[in-house]
N, C-alpha and C positions, 0 to 999 in steps of 0.2 A: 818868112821862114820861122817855124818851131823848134823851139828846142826840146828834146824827152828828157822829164825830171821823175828823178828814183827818188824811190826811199832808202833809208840807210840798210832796209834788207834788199836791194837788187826790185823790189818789184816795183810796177811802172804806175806813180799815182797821175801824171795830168799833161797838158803842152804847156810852155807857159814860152814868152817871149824872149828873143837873144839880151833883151834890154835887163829884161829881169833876173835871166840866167848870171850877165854879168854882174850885177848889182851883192845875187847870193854870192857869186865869186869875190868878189872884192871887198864880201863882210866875212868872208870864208866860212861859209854856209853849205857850204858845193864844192865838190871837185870833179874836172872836167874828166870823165871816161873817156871821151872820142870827141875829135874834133876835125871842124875839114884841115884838111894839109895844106890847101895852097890858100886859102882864106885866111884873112888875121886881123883883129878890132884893135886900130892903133889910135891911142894918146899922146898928147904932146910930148911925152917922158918914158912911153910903154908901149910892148907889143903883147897883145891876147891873141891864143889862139882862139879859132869862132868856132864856138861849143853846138855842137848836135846831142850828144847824152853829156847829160851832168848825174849827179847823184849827192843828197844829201849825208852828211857828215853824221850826223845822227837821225834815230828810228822817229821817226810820229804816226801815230795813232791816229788816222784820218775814217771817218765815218763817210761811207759810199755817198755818193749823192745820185739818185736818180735822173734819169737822163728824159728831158719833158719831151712828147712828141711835138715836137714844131714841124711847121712846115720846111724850113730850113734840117732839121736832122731827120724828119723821113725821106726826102729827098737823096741826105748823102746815104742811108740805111738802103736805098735802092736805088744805089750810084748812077745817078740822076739818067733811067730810064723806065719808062714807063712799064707796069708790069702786067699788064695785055697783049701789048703787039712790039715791046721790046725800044721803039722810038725813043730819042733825045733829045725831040725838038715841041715846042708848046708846051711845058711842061706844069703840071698842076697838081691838087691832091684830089683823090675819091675817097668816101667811105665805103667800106665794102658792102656794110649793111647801111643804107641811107638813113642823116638823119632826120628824114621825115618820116622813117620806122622805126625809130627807135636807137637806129645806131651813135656811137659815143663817138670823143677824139682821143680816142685811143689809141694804142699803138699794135693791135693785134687789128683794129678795123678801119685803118689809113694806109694808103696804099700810094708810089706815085701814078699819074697817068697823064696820058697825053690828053690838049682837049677835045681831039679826036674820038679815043673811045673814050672817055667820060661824057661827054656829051651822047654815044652811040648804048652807055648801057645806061643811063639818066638816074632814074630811082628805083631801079631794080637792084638785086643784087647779081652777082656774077652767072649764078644759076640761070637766073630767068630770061637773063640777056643773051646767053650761050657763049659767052665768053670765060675764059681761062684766066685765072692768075698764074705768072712763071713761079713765083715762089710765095709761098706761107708768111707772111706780114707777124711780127716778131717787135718783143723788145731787143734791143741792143746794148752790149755791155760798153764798159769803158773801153776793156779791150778790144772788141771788135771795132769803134768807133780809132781807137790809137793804130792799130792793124791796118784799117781803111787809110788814114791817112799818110804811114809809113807807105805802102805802096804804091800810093796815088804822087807821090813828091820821090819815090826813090830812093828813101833813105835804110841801108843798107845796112847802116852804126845800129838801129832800133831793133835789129832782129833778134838779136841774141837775148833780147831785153823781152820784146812782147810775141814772141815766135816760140817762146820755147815750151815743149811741153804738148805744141799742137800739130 
């Protein structure tokens, strides 16, 4: 379980762990926005509630970090289905332009795919194979990445945080 950590303006910098979350809590670093109600992190001496949004006390000035394509984050960027024939099962990367022609590991020409049709369009590209991509191969933002993962686990406390505005 993630916790969403704000910055001291309301906007959403990262996940970090309940372990961590409390740690800021109890340098008082963080104060808890929302937490589960029937969940609570008890000490011998203490009851915490178990923090889902926290938010930092004061603003920082944090510099983006770009998000690498791994094979692990193109897979969640095409919520682990392959984007040929739509499958969830055998799951692998292609490049769209091969790179025995030239193509990179980039993130506009990594795709997921089954190794069904990876193997069926080999080192062609999607053209020449007569296959289709469902969608356009894309960086992805923080947000979209925090987005993806609120709705994949449920959590409902993150909306108002990384939902708004879209």
């Amino acid at each position: 379980m993630s916790v969403l950590l704000l910055n001291g303006d309301y906007t959403a910098l990262d996940t970090i762990s309940v372990e961590r979350a409390m740690i800021l809590l109890l340098t008082q670093k963080v104060e808890i926005l929302h937490a589960k109600v029937d969940r609570f992190i008890r000490t011998i001496n203490d009851k915490f509630p178990f923090p889902e949004v926290v938010k930092l006390k004061f603003f920082v000035y944090v510099r983006r970090r770009e998000l690498v394509p791994t094979k692990k984050n193109i897979m969640q960027r095409d919520k682990n289905t392959c984007q040929y024939c739509g499958s969830s099962k055998h799951l692998t990367i292609d490049h769209v332009m091969p790179v025995s022609r030239g193509g990179e590991n980039t993130w506009k020409n990594m795709v997921t795919a089954c190794f069904s049709c990876n193997n069926k369009k080999g080192c062609r590209t999607p053209e020449e194979a007569d296959m289709k991509l469902m969608s356009k191969p894309g960086r992805p933002t923080q947000l979209h990445v925090l987005k993806d993962y609120s709705r994949s686990n449920n959590l409902e406390s993150w909306e108002d945080y990384i939902f708004a505005g879209n």
